[in-house]
Backbone as XML, in Angstrom:
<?xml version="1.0"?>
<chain id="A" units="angstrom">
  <residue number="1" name="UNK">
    <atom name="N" x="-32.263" y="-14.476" z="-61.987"/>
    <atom name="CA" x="-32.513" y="-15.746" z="-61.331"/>
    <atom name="C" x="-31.199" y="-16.481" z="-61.099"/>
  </residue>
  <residue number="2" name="UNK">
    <atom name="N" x="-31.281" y="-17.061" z="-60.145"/>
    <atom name="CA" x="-30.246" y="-18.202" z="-59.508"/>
    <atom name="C" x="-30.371" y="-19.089" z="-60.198"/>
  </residue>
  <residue number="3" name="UNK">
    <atom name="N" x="-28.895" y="-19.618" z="-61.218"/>
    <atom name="CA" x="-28.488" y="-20.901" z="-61.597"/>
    <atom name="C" x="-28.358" y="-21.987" z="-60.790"/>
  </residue>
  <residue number="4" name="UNK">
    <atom name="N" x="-28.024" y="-22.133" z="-59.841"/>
    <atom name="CA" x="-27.486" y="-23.126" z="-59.026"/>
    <atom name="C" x="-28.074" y="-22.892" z="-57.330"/>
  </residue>
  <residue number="5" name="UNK">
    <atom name="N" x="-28.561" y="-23.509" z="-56.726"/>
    <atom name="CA" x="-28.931" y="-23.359" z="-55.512"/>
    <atom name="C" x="-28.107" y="-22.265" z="-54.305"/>
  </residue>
  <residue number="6" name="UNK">
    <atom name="N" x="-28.582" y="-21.269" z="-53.636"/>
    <atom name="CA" x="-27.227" y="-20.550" z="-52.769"/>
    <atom name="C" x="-27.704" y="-20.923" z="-51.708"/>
  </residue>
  <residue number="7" name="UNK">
    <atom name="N" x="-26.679" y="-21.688" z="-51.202"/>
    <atom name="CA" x="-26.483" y="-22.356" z="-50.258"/>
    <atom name="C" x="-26.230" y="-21.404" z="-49.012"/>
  </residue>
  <residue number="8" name="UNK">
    <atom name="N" x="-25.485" y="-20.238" z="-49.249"/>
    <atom name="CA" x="-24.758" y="-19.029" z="-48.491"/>
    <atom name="C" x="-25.970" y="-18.199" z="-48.602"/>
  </residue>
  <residue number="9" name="UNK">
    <atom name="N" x="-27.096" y="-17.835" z="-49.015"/>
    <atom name="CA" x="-28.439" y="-16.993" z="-48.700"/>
    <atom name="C" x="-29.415" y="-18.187" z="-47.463"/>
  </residue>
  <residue number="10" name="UNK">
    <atom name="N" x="-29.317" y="-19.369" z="-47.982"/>
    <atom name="CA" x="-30.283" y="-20.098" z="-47.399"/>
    <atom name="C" x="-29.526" y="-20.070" z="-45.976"/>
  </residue>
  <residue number="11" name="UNK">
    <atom name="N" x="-28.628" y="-20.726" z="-45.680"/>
    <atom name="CA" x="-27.528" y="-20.540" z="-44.280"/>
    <atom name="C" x="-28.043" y="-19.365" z="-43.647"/>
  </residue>
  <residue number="12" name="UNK">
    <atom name="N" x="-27.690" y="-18.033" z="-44.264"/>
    <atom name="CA" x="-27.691" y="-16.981" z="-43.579"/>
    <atom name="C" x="-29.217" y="-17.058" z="-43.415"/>
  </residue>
  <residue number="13" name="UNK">
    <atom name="N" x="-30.548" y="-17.132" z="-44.299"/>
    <atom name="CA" x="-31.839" y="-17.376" z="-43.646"/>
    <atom name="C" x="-32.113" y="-17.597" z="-42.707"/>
  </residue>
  <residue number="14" name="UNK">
    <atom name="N" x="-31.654" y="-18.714" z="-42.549"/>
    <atom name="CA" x="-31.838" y="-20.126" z="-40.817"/>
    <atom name="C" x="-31.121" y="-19.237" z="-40.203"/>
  </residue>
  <residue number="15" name="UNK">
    <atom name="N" x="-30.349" y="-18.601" z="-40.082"/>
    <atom name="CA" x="-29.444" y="-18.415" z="-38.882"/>
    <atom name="C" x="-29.963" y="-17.070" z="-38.496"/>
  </residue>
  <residue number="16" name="UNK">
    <atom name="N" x="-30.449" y="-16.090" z="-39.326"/>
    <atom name="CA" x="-31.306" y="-15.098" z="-39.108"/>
    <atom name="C" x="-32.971" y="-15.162" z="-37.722"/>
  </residue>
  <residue number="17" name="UNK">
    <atom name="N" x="-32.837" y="-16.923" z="-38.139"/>
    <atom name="CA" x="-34.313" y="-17.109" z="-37.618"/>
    <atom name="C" x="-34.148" y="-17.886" z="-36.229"/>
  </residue>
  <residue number="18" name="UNK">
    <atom name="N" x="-32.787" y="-18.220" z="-36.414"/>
    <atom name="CA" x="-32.504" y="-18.940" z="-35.122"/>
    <atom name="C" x="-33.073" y="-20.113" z="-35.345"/>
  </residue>
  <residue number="19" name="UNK">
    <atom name="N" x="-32.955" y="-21.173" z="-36.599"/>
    <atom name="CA" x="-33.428" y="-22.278" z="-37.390"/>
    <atom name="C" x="-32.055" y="-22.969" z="-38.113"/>
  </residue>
  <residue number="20" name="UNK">
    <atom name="N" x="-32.043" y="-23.752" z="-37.805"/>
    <atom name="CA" x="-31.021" y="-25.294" z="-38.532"/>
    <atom name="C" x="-31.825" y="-26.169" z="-39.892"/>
  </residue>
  <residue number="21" name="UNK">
    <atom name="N" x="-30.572" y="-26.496" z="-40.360"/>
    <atom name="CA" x="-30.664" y="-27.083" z="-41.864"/>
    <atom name="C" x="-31.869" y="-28.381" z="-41.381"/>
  </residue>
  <residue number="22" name="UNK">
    <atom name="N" x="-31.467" y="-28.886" z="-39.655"/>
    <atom name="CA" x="-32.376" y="-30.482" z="-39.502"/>
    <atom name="C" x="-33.539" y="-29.756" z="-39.566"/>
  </residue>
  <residue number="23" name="UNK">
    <atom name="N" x="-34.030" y="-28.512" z="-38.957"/>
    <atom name="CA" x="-35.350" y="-28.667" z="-38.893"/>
    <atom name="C" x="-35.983" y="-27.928" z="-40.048"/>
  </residue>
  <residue number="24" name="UNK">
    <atom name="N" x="-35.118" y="-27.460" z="-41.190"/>
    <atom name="CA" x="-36.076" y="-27.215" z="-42.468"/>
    <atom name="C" x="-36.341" y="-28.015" z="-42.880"/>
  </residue>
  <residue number="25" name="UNK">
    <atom name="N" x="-35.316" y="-29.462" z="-43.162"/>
    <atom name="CA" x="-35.561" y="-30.414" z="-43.263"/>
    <atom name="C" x="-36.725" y="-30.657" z="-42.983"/>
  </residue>
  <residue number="26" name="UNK">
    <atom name="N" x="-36.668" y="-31.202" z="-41.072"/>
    <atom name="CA" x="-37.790" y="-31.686" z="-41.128"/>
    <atom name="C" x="-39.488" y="-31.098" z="-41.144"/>
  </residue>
  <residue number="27" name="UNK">
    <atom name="N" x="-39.269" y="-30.129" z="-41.800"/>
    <atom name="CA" x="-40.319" y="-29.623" z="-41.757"/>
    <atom name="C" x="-41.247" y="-29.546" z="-42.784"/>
  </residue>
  <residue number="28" name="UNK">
    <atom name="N" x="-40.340" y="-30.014" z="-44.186"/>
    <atom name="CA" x="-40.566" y="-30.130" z="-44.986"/>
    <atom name="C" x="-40.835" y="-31.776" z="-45.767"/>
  </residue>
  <residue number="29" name="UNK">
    <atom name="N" x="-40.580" y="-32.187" z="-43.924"/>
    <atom name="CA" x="-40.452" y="-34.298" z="-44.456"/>
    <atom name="C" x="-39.611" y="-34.387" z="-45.405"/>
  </residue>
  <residue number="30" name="UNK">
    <atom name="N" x="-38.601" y="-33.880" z="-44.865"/>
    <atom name="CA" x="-37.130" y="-34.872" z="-45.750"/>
    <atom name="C" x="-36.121" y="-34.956" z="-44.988"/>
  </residue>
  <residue number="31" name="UNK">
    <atom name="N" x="-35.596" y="-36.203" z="-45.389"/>
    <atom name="CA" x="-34.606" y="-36.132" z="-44.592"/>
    <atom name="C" x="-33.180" y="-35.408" z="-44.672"/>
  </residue>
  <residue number="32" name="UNK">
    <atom name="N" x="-32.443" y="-35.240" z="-43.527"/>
    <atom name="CA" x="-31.359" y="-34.156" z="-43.604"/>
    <atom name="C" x="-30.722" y="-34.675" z="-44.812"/>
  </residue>
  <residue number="33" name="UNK">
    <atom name="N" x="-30.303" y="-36.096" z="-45.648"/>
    <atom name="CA" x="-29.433" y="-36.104" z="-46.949"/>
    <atom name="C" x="-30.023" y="-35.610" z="-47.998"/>
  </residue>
  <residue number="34" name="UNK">
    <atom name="N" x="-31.268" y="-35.856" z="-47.946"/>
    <atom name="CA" x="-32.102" y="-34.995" z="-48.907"/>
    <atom name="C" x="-32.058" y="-33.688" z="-49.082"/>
  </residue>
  <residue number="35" name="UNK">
    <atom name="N" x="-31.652" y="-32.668" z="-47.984"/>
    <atom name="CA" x="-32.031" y="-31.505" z="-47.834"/>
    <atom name="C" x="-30.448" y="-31.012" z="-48.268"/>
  </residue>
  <residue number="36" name="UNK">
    <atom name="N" x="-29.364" y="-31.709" z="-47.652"/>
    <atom name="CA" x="-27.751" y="-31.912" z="-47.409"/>
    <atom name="C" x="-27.932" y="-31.850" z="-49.763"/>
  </residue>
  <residue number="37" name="UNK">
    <atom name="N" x="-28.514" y="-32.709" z="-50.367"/>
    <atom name="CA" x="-28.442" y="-33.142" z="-51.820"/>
    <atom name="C" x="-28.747" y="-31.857" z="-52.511"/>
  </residue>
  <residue number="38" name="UNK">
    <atom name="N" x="-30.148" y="-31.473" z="-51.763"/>
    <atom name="CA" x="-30.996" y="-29.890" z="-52.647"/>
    <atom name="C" x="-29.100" y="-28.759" z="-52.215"/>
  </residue>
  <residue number="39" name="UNK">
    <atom name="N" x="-28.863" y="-28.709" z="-51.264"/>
    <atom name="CA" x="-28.085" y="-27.612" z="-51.057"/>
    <atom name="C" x="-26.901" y="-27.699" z="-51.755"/>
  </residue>
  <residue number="40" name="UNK">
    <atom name="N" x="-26.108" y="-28.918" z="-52.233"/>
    <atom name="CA" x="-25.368" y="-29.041" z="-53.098"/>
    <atom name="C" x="-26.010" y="-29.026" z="-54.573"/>
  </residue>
  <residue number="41" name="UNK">
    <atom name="N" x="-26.961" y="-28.658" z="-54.924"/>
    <atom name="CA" x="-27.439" y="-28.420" z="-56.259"/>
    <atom name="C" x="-27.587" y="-30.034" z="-56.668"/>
  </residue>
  <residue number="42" name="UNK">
    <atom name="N" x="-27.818" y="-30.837" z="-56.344"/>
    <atom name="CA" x="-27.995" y="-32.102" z="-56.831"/>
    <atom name="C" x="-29.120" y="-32.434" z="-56.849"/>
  </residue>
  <residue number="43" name="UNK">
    <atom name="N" x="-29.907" y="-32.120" z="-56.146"/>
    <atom name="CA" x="-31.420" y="-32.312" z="-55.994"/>
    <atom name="C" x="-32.303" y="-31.330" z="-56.220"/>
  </residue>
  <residue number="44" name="UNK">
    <atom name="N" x="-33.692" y="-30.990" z="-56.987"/>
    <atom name="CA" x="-34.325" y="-29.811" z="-57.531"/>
    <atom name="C" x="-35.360" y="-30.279" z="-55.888"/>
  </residue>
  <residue number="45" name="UNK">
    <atom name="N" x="-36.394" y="-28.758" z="-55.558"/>
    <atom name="CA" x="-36.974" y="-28.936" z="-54.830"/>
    <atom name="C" x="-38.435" y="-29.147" z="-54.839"/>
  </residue>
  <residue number="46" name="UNK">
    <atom name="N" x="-39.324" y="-29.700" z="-54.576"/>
    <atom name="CA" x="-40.856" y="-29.703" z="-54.931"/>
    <atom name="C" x="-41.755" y="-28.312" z="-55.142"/>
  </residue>
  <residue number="47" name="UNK">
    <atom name="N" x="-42.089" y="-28.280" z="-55.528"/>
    <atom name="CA" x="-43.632" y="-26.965" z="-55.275"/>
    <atom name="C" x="-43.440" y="-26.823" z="-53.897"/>
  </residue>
  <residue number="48" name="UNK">
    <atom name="N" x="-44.153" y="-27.896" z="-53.350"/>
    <atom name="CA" x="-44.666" y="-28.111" z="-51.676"/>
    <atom name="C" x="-43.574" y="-27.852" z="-50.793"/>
  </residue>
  <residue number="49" name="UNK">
    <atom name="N" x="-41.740" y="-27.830" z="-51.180"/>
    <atom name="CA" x="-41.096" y="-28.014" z="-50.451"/>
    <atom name="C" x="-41.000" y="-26.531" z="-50.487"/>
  </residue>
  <residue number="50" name="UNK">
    <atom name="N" x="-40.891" y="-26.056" z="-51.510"/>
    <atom name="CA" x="-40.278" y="-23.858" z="-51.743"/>
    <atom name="C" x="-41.407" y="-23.684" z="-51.208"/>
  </residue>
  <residue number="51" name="UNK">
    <atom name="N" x="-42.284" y="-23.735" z="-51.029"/>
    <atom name="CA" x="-43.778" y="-23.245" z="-50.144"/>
    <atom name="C" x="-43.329" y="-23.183" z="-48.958"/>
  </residue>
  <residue number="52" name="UNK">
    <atom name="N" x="-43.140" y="-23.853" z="-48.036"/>
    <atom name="CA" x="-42.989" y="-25.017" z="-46.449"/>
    <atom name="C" x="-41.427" y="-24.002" z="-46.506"/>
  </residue>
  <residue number="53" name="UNK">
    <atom name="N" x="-40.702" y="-23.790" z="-47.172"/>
    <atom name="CA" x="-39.150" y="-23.242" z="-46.745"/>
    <atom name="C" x="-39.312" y="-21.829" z="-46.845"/>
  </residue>
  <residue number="54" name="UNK">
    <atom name="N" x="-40.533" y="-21.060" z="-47.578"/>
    <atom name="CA" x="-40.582" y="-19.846" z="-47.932"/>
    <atom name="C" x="-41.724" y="-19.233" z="-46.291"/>
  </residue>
  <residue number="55" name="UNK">
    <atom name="N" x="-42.348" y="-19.951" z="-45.929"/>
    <atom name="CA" x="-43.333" y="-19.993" z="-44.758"/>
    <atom name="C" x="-42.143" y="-19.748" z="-43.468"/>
  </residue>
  <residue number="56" name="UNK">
    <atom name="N" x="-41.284" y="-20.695" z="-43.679"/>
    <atom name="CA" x="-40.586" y="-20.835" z="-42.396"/>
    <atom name="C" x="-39.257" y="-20.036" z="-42.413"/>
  </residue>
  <residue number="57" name="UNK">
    <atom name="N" x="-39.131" y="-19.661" z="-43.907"/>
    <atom name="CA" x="-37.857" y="-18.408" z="-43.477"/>
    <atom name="C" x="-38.717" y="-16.955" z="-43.905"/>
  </residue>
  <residue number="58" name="UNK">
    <atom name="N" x="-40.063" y="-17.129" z="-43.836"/>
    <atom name="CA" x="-40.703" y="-15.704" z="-43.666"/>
    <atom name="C" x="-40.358" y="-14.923" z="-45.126"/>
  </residue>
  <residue number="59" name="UNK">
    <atom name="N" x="-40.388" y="-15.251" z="-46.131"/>
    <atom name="CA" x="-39.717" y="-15.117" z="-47.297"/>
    <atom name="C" x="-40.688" y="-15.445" z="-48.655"/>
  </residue>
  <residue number="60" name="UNK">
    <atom name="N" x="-41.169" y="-14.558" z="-49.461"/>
    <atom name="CA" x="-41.803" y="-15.125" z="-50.818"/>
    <atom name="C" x="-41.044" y="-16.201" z="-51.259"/>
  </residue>
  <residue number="61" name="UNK">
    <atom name="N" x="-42.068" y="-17.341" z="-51.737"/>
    <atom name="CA" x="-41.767" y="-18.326" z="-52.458"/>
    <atom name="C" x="-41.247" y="-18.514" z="-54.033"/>
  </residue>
  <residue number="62" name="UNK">
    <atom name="N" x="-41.240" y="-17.112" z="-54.205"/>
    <atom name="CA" x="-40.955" y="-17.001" z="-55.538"/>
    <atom name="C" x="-39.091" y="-16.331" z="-55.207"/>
  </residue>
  <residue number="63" name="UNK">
    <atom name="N" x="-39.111" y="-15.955" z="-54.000"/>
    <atom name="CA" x="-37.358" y="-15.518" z="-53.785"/>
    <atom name="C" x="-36.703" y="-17.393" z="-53.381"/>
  </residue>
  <residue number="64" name="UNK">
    <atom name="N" x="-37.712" y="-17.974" z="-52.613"/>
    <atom name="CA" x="-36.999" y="-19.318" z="-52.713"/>
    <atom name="C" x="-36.739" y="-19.721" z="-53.790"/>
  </residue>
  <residue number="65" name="UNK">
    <atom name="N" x="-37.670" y="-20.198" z="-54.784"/>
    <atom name="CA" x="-37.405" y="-21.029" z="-55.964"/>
    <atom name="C" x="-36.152" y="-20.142" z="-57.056"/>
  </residue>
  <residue number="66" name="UNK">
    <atom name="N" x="-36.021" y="-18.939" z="-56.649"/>
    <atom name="CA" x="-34.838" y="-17.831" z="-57.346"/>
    <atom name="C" x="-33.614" y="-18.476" z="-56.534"/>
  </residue>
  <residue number="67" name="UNK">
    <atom name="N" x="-33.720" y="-18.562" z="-55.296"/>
    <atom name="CA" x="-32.687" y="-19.015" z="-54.467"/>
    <atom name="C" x="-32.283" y="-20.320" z="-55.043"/>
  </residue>
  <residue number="68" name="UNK">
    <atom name="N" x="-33.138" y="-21.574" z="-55.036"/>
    <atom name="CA" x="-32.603" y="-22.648" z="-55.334"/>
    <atom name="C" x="-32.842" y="-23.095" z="-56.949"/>
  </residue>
  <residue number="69" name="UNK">
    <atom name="N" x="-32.700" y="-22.175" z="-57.935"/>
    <atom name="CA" x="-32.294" y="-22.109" z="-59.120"/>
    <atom name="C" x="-33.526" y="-22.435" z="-59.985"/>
  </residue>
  <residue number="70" name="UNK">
    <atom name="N" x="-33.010" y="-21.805" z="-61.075"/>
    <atom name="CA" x="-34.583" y="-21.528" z="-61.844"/>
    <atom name="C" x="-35.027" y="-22.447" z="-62.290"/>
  </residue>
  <residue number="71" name="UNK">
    <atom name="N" x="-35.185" y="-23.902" z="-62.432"/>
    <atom name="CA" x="-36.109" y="-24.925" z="-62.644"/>
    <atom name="C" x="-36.928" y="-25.543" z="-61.663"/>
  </residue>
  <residue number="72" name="UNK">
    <atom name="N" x="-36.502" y="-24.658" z="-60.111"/>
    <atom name="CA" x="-37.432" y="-25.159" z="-59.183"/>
    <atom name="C" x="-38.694" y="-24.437" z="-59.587"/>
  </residue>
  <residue number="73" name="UNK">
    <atom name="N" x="-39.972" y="-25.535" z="-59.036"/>
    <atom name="CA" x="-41.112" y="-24.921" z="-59.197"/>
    <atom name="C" x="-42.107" y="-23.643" z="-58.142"/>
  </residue>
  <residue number="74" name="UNK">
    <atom name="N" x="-42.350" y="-22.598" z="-58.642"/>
    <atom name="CA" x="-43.019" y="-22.085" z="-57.329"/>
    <atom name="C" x="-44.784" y="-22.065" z="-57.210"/>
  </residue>
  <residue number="75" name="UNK">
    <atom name="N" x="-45.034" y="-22.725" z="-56.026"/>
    <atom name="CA" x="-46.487" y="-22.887" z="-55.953"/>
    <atom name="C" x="-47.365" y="-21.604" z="-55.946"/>
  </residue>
  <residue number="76" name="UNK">
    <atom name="N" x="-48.619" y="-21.788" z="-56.412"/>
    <atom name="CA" x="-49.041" y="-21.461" z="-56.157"/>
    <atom name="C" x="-49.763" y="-20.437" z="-54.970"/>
  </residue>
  <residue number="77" name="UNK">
    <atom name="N" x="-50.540" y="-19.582" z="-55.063"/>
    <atom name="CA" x="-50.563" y="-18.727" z="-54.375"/>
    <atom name="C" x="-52.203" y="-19.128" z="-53.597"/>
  </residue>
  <residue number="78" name="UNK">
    <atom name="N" x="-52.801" y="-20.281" z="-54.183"/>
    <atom name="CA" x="-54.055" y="-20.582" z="-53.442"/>
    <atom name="C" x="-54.252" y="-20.599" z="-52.040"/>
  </residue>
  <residue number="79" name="UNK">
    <atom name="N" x="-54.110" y="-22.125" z="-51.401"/>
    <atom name="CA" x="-54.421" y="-22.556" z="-50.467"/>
    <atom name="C" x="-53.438" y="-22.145" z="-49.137"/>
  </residue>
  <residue number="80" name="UNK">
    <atom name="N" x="-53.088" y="-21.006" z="-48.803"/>
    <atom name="CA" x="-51.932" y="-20.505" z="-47.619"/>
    <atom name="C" x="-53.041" y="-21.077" z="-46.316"/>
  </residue>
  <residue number="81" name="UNK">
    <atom name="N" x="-53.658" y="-21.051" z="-46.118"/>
    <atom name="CA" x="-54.381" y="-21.494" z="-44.486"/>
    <atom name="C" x="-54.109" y="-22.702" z="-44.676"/>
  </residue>
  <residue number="82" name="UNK">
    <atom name="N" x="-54.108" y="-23.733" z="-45.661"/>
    <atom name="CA" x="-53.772" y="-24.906" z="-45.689"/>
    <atom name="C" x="-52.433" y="-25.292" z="-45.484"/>
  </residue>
  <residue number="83" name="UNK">
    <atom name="N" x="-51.456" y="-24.185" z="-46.303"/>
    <atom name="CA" x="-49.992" y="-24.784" z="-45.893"/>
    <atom name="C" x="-49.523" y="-24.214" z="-44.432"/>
  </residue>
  <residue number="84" name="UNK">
    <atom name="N" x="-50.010" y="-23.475" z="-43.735"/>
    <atom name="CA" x="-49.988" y="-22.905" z="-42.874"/>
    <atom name="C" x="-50.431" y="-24.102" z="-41.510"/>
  </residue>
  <residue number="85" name="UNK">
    <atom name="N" x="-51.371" y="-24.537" z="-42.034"/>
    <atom name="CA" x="-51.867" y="-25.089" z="-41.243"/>
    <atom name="C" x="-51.146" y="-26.645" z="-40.886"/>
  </residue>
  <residue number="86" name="UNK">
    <atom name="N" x="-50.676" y="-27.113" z="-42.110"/>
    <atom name="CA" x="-49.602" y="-28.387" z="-42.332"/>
    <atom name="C" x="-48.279" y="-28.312" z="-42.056"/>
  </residue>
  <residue number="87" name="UNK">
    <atom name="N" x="-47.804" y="-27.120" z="-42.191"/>
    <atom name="CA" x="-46.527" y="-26.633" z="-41.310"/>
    <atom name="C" x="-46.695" y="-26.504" z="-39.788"/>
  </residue>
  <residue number="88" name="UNK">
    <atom name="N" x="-48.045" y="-26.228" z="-39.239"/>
    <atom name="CA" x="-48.005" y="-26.138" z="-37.633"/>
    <atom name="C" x="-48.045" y="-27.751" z="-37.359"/>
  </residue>
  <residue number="89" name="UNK">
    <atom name="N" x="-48.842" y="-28.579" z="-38.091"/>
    <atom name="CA" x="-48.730" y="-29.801" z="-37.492"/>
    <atom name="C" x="-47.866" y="-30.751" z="-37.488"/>
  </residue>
  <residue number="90" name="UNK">
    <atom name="N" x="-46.907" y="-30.446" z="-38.918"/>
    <atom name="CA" x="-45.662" y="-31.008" z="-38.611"/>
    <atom name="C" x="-44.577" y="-30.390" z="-37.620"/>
  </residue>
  <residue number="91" name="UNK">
    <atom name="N" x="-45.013" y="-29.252" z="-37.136"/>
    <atom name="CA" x="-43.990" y="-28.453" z="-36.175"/>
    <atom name="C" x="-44.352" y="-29.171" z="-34.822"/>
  </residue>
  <residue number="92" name="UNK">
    <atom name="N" x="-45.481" y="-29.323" z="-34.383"/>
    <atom name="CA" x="-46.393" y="-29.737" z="-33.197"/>
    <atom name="C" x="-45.754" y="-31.521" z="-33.236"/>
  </residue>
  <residue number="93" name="UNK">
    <atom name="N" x="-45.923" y="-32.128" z="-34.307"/>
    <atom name="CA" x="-45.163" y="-33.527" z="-34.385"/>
    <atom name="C" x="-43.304" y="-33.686" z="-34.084"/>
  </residue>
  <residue number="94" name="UNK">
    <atom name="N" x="-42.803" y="-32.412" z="-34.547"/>
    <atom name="CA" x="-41.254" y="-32.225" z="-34.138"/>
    <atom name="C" x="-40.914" y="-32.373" z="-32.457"/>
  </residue>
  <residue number="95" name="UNK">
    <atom name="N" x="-42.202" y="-31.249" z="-31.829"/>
    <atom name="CA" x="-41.688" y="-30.965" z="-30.385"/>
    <atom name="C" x="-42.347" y="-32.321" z="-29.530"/>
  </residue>
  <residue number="96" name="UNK">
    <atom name="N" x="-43.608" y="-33.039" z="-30.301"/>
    <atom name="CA" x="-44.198" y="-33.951" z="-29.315"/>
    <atom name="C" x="-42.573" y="-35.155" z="-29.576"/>
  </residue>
  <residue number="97" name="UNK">
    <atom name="N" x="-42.245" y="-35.013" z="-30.311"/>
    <atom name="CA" x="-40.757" y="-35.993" z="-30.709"/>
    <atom name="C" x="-39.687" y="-35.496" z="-29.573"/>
  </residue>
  <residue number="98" name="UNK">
    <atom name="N" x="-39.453" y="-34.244" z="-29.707"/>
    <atom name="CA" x="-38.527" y="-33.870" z="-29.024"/>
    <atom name="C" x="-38.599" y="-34.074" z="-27.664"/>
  </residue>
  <residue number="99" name="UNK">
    <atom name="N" x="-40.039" y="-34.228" z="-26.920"/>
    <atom name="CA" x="-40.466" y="-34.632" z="-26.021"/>
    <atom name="C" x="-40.227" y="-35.893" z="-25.539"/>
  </residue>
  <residue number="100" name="UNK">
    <atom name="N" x="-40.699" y="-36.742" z="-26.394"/>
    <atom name="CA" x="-40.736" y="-37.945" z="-25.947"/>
    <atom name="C" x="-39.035" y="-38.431" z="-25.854"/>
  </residue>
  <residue number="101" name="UNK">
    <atom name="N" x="-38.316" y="-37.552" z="-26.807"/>
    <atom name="CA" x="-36.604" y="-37.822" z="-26.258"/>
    <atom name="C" x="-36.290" y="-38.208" z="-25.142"/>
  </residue>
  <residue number="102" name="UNK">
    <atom name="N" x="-36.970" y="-36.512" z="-24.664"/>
    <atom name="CA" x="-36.292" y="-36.067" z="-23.686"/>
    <atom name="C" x="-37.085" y="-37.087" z="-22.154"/>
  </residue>
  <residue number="103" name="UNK">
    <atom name="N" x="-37.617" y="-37.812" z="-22.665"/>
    <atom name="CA" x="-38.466" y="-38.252" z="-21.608"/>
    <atom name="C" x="-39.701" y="-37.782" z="-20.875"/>
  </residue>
  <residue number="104" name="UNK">
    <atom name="N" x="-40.239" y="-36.821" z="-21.540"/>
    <atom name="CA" x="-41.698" y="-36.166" z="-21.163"/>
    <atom name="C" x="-40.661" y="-35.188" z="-20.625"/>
  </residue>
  <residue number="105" name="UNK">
    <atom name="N" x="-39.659" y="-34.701" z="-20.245"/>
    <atom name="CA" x="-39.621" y="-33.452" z="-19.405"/>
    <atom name="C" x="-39.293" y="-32.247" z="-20.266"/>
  </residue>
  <residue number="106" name="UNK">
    <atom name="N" x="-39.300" y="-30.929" z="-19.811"/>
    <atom name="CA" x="-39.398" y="-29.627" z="-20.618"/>
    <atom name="C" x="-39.201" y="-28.474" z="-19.804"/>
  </residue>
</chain>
């Protein structure tokens, strides 16, 4: 197990997926200093958050919470249609955002 968060596995994740640090962030409802805090080892991560980061880098949640050091917690293995389903709607809330940026156009 990982002592300290790797910052250099998680990087290479996102970039594998063609995914940025803002939108794990926001995908996980935190904000980028929050996410900027977990990656410097300063901040531990939720259940709900190694779930939501393990979904979106396609990755067991039990290699996240190894990734960001062994006192993070790893959830449960119950309810996946549920987190599944709360990750599409915060994804669906990102692009209706990104939308309205851009001025309705696409």
């Amino acid at each position: 197990m990982a002592l300290f968060f790797d910052r250099q596995w998680f990087e290479e994740k996102l970039a594998e997926r063609g995914l940025s640090a803002r939108i794990m962030a926001a995908a996980a409802g935190m904000g980028e200093a929050e996410l900027a805090l977990a990656f410097k080892d300063q901040r531990e991560l939720s259940a709900e958050e190694v779930g939501i980061f393990a979904d979106l880098l396609g990755v067991p949640a039990a290699e996240v919470a190894d990734r960001a050091g062994i006192s993070t917690p790893v959830p449960g293995q119950g309810d996946l249609a549920g987190r599944l389903a709360a990750l599409e709607r915060k994804v669906a809330a990102l692009e209706a955002e990104v939308a309205r940026l851009r001025g309705g156009s696409r």
